[in-house]
CHARMM internal coordinates of N, CA and C (Angstrom, degrees):
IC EDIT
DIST 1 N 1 CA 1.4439
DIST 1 CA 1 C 1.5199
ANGL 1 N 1 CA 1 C 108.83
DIST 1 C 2 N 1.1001
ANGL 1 CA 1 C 2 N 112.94
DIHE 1 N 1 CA 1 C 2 N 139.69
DIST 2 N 2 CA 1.6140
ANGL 1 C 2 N 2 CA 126.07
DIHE 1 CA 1 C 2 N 2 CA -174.26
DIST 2 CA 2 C 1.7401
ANGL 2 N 2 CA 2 C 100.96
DIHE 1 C 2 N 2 CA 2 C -108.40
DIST 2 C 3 N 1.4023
ANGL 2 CA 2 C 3 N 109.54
DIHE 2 N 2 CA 2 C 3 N 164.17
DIST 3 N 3 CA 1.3764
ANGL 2 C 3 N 3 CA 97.68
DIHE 2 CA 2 C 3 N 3 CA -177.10
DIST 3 CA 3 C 1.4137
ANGL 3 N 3 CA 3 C 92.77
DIHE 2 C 3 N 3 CA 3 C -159.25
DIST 3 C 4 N 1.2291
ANGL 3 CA 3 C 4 N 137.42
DIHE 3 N 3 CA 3 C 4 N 152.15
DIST 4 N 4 CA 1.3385
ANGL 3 C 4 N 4 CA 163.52
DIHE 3 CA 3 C 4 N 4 CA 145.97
DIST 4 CA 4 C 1.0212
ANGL 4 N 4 CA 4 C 128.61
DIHE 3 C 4 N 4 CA 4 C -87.81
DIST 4 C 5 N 1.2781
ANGL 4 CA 4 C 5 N 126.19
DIHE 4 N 4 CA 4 C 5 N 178.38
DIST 5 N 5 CA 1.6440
ANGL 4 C 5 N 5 CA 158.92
DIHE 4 CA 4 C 5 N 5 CA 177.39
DIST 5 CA 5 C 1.4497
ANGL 5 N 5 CA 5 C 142.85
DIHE 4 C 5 N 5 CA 5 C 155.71
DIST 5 C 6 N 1.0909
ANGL 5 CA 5 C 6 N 136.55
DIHE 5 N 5 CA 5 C 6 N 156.12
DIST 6 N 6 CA 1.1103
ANGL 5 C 6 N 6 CA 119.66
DIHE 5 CA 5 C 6 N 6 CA -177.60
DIST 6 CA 6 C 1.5627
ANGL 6 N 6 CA 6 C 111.44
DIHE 5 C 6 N 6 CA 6 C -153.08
DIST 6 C 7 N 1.6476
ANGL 6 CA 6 C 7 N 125.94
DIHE 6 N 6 CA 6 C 7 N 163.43
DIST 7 N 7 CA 1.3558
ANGL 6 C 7 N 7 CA 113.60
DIHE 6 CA 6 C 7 N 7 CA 170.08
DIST 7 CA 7 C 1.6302
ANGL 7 N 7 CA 7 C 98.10
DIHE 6 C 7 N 7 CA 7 C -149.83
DIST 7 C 8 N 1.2018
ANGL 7 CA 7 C 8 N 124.36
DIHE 7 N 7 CA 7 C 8 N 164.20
DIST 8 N 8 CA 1.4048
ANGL 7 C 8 N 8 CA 146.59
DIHE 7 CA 7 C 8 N 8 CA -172.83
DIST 8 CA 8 C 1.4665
ANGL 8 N 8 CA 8 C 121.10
DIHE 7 C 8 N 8 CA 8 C -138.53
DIST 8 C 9 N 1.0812
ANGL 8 CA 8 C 9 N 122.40
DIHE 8 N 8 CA 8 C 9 N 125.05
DIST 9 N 9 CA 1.9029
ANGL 8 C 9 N 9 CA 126.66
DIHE 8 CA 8 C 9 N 9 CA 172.61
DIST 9 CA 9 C 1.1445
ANGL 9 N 9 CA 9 C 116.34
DIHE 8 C 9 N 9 CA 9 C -157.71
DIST 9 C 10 N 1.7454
ANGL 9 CA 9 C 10 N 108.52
DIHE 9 N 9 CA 9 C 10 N 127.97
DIST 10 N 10 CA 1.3649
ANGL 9 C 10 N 10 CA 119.49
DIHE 9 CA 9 C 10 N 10 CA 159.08
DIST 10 CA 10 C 1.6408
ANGL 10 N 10 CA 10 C 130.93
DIHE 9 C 10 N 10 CA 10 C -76.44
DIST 10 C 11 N 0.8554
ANGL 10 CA 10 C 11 N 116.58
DIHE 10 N 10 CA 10 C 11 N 140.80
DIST 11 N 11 CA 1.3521
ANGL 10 C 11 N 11 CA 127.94
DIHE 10 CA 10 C 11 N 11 CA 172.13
DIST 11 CA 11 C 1.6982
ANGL 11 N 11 CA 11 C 113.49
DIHE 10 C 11 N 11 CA 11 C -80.44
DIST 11 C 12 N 1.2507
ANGL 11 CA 11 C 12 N 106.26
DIHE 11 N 11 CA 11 C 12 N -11.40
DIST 12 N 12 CA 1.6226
ANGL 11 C 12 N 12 CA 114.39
DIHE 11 CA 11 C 12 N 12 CA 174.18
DIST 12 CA 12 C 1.3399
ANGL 12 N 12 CA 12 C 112.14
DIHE 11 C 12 N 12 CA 12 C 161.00
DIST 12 C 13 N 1.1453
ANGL 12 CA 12 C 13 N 128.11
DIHE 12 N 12 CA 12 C 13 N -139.66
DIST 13 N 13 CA 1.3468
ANGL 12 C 13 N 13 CA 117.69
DIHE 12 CA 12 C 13 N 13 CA -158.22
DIST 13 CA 13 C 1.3444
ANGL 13 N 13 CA 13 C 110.76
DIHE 12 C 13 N 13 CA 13 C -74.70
DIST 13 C 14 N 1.2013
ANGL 13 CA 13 C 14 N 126.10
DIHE 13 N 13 CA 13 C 14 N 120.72
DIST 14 N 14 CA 1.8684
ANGL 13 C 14 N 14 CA 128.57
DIHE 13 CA 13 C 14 N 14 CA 171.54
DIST 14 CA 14 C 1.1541
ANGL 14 N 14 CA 14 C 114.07
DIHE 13 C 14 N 14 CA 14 C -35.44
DIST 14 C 15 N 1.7602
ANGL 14 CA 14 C 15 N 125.21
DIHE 14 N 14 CA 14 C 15 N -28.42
DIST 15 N 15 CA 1.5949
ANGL 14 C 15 N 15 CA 110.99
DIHE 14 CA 14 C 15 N 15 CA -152.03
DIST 15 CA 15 C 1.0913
ANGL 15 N 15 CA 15 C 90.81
DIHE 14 C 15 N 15 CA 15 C -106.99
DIST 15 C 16 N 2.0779
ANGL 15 CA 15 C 16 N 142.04
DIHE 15 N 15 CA 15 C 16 N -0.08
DIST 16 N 16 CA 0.9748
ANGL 15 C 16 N 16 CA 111.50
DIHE 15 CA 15 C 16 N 16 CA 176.49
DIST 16 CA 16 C 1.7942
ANGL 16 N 16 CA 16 C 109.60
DIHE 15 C 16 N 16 CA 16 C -96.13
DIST 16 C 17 N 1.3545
ANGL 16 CA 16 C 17 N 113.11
DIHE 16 N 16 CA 16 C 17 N 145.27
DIST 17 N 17 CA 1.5695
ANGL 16 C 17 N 17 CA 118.54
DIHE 16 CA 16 C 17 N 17 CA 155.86
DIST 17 CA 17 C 1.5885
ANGL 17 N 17 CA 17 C 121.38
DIHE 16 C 17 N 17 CA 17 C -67.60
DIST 17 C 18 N 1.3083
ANGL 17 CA 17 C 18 N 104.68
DIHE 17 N 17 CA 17 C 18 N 133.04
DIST 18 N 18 CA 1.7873
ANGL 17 C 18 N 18 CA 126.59
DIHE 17 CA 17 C 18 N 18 CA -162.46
DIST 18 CA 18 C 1.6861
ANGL 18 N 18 CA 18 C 104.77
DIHE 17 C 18 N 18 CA 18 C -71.54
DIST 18 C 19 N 1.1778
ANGL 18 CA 18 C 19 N 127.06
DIHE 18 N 18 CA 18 C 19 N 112.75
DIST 19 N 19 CA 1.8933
ANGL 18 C 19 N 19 CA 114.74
DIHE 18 CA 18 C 19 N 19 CA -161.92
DIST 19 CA 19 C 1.8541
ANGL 19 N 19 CA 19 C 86.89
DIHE 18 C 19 N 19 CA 19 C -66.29
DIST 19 C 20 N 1.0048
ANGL 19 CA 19 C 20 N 131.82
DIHE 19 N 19 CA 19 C 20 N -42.71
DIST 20 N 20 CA 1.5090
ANGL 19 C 20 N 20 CA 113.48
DIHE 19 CA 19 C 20 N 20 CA -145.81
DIST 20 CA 20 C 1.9885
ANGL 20 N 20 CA 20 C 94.68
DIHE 19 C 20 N 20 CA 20 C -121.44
DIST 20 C 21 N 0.9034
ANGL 20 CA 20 C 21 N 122.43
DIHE 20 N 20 CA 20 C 21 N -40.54
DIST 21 N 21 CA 1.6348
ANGL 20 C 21 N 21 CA 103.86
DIHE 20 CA 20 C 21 N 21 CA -164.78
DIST 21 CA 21 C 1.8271
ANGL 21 N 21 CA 21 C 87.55
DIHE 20 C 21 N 21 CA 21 C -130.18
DIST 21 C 22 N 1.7295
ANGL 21 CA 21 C 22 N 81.74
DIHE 21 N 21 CA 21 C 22 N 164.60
DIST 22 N 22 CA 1.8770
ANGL 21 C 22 N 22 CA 107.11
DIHE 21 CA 21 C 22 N 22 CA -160.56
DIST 22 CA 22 C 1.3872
ANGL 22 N 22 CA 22 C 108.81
DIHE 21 C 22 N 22 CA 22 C -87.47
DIST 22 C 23 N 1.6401
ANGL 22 CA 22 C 23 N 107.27
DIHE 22 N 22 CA 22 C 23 N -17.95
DIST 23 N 23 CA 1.7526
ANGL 22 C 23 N 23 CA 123.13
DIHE 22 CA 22 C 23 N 23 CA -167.26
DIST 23 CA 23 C 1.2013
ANGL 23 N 23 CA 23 C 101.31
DIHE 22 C 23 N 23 CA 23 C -89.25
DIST 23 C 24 N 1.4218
ANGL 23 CA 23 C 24 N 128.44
DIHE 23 N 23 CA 23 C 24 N -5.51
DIST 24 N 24 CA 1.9107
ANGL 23 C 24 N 24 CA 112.71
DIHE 23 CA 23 C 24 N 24 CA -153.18
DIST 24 CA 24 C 1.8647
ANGL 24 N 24 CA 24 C 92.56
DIHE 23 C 24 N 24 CA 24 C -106.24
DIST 24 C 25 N 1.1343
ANGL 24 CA 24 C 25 N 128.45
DIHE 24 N 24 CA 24 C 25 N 5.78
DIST 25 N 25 CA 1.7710
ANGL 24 C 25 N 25 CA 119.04
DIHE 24 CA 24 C 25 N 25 CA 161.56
DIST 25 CA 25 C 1.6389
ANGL 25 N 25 CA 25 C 95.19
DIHE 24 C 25 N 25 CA 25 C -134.11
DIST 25 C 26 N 1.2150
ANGL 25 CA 25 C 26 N 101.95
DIHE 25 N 25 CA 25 C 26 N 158.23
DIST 26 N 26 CA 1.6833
ANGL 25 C 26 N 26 CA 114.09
DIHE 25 CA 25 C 26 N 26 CA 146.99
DIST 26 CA 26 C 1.7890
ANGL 26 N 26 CA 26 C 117.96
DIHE 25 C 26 N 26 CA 26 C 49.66
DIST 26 C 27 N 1.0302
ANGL 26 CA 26 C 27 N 94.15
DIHE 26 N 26 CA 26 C 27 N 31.71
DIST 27 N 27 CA 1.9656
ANGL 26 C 27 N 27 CA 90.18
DIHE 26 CA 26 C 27 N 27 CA -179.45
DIST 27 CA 27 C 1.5360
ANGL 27 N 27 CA 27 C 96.39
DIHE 26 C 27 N 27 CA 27 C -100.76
DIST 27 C 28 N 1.6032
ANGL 27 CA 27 C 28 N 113.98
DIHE 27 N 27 CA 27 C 28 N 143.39
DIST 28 N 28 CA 1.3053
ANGL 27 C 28 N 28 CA 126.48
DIHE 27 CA 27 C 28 N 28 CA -174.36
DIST 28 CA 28 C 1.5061
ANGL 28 N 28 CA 28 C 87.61
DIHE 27 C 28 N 28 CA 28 C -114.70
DIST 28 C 29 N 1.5790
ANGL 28 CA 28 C 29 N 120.04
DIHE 28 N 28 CA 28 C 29 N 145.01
DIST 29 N 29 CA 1.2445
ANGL 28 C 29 N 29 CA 149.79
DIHE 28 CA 28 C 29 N 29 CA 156.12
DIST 29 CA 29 C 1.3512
ANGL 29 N 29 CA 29 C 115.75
DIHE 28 C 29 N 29 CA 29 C -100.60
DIST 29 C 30 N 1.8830
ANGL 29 CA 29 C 30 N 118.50
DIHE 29 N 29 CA 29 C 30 N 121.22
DIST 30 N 30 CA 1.3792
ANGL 29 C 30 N 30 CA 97.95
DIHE 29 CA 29 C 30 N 30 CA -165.48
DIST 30 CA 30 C 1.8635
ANGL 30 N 30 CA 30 C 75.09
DIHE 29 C 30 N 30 CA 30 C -132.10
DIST 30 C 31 N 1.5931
ANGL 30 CA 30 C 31 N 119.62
DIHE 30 N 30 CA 30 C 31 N 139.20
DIST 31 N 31 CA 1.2804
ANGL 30 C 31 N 31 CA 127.87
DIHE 30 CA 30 C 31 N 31 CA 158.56
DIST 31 CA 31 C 1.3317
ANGL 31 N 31 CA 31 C 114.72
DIHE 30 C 31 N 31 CA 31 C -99.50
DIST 31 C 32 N 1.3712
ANGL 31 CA 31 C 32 N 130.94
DIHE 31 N 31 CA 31 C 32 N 120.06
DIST 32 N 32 CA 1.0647
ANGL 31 C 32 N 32 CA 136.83
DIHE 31 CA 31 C 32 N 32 CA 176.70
DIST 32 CA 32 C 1.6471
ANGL 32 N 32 CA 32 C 127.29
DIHE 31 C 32 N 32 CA 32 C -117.26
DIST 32 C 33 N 1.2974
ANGL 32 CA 32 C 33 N 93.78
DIHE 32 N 32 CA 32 C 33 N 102.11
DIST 33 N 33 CA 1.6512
ANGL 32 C 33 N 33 CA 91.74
DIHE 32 CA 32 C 33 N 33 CA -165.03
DIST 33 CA 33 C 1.8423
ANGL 33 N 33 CA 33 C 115.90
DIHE 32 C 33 N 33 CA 33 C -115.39
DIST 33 C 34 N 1.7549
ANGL 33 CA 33 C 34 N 122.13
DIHE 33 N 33 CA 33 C 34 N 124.61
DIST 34 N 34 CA 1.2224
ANGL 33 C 34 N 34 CA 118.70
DIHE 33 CA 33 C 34 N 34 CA 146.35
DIST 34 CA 34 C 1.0928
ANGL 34 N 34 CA 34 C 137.53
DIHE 33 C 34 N 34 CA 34 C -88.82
DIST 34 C 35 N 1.2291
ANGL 34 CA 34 C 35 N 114.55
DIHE 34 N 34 CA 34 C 35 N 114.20
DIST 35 N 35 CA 1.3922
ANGL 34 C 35 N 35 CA 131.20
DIHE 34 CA 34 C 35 N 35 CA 171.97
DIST 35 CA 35 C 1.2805
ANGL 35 N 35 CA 35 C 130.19
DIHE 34 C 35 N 35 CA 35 C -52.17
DIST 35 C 36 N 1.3520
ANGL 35 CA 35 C 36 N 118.49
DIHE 35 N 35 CA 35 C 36 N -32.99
DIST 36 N 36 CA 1.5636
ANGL 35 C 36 N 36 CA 142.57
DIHE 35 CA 35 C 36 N 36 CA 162.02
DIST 36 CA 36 C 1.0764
ANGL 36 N 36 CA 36 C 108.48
DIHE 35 C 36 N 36 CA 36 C -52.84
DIST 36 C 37 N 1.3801
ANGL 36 CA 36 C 37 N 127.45
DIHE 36 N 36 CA 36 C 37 N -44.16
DIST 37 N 37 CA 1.4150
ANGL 36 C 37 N 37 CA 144.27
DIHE 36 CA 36 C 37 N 37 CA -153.81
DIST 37 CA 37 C 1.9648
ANGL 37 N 37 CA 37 C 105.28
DIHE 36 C 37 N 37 CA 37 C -110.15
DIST 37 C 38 N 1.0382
ANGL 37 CA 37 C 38 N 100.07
DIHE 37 N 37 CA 37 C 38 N -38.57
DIST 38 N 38 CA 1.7358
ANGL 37 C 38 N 38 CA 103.09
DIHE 37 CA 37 C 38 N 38 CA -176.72
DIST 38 CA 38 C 1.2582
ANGL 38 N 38 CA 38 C 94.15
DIHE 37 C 38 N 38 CA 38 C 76.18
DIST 38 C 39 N 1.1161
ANGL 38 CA 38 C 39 N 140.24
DIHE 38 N 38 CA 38 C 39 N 47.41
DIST 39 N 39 CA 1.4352
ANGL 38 C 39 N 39 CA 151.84
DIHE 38 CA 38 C 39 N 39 CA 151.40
DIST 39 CA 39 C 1.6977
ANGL 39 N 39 CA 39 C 133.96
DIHE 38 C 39 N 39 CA 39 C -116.23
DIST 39 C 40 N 1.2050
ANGL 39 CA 39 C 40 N 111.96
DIHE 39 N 39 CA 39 C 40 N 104.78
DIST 40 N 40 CA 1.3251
ANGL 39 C 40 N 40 CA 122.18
DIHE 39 CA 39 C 40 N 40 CA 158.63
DIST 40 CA 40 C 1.1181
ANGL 40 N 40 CA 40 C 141.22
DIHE 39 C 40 N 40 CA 40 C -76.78
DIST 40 C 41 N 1.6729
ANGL 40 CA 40 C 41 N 146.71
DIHE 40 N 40 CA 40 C 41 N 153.26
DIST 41 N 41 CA 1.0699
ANGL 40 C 41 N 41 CA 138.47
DIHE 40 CA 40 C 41 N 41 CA 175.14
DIST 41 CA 41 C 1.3934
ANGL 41 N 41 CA 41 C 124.81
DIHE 40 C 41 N 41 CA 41 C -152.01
DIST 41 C 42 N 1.3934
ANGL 41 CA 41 C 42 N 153.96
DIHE 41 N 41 CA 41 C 42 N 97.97
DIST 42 N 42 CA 1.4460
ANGL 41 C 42 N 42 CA 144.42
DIHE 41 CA 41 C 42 N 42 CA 155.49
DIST 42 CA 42 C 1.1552
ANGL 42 N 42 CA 42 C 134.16
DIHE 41 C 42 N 42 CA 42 C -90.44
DIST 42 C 43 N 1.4599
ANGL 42 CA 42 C 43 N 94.71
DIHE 42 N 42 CA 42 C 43 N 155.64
DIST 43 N 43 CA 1.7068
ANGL 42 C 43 N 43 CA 123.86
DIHE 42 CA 42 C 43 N 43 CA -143.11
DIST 43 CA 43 C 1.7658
ANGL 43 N 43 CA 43 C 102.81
DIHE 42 C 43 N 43 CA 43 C -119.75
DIST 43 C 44 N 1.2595
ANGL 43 CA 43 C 44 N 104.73
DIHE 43 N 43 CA 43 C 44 N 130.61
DIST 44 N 44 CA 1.1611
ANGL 43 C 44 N 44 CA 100.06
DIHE 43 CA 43 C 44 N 44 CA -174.93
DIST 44 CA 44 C 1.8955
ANGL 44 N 44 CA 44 C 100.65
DIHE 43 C 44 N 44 CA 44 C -128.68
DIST 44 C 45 N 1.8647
ANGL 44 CA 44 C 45 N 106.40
DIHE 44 N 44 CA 44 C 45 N 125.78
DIST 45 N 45 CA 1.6529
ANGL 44 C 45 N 45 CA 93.67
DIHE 44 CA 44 C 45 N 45 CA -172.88
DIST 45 CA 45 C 2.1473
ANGL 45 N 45 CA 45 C 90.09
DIHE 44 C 45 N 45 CA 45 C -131.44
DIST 45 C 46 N 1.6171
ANGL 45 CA 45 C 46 N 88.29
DIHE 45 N 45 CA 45 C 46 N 141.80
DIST 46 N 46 CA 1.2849
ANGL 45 C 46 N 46 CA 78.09
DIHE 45 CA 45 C 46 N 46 CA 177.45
DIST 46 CA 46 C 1.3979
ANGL 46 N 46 CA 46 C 103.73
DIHE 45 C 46 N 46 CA 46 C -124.25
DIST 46 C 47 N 1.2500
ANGL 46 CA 46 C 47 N 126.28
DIHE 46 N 46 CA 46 C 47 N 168.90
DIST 47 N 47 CA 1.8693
ANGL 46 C 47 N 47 CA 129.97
DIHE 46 CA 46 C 47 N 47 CA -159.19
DIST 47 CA 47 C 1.3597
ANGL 47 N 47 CA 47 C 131.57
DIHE 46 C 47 N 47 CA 47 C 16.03
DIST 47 C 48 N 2.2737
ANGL 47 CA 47 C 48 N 102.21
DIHE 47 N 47 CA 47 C 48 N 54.93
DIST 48 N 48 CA 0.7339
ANGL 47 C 48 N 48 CA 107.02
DIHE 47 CA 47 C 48 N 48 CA -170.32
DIST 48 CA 48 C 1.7769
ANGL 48 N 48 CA 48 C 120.72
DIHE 47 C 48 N 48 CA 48 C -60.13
DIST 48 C 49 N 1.2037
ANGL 48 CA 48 C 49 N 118.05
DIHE 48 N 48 CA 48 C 49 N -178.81
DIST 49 N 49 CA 1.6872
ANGL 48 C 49 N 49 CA 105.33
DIHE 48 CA 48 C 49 N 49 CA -155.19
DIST 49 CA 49 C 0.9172
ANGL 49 N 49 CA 49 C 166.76
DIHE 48 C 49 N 49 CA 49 C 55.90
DIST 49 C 50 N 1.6023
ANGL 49 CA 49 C 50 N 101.56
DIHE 49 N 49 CA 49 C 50 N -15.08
DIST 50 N 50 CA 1.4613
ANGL 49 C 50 N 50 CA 140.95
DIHE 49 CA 49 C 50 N 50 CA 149.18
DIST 50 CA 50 C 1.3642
ANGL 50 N 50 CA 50 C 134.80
DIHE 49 C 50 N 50 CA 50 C -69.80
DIST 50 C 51 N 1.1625
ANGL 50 CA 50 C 51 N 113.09
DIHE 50 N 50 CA 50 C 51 N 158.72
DIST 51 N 51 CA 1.9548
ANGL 50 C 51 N 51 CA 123.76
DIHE 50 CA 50 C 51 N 51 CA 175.41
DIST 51 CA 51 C 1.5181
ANGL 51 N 51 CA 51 C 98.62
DIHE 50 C 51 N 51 CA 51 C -46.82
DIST 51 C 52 N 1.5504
ANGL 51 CA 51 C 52 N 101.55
DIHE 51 N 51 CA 51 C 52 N -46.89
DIST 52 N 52 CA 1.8657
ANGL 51 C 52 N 52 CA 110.51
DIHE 51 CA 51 C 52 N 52 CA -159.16
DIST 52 CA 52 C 1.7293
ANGL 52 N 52 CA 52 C 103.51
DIHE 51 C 52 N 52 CA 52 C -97.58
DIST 52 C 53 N 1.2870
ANGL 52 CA 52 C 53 N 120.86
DIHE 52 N 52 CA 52 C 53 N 47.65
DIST 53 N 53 CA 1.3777
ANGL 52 C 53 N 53 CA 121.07
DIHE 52 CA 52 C 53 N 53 CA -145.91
DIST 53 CA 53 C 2.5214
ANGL 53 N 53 CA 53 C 74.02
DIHE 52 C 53 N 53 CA 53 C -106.36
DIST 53 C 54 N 0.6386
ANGL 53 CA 53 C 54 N 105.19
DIHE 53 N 53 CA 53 C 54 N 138.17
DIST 54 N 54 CA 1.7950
ANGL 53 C 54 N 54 CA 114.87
DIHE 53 CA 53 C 54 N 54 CA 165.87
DIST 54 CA 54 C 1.3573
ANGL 54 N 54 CA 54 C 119.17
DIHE 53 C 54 N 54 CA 54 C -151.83
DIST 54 C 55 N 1.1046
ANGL 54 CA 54 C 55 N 109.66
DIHE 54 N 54 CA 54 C 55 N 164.56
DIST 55 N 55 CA 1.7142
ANGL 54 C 55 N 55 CA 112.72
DIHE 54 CA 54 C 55 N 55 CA -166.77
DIST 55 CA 55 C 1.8873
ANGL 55 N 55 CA 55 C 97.17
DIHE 54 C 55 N 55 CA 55 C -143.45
DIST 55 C 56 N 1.4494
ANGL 55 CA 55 C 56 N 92.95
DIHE 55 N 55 CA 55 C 56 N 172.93
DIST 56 N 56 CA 1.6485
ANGL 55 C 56 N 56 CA 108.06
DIHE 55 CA 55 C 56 N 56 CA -161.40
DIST 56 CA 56 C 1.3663
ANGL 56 N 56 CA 56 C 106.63
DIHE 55 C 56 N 56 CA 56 C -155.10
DIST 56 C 57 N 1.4147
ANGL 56 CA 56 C 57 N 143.58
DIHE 56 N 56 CA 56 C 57 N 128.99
DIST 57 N 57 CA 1.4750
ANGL 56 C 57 N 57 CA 115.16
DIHE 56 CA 56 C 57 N 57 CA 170.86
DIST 57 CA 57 C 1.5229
ANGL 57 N 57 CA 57 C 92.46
DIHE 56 C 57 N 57 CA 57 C -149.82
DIST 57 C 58 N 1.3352
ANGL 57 CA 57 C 58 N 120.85
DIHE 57 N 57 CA 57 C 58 N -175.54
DIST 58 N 58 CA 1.2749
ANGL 57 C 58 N 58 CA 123.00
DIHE 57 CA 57 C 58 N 58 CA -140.22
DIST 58 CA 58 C 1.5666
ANGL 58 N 58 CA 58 C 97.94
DIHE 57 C 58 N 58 CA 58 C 172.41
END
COOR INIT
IC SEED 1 N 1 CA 1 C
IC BUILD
């Protein structure tokens, strides 16, 4: 069995862009865990939907 989740938060208004760092609007945290496997993994995406949209996982 595979399993998901996910969460999202603004720091203030969505429509403005952050002058100096990528974390301060709109970054999604996604945990992704197999259980079958005993393996976990998180995902880190910032301005998803966007031109400037990047991801990270670990």
């Amino acid at each position: 069995m595979t399993s998901s989740g996910n969460f999202h938060y603004f720091n203030g208004p969505p429509t403005k862009t952050p002058p100096h760092h990528r974390f301060d609007k709109g970054s999604y945290v996604y945990l992704f865990e197999n259980a079958n496997e005993r393996r976990a993994r998180i995902e880190i995406a910032n301005n998803v939907g966007t031109d400037d949209q990047d991801a990270f996982e670990g």
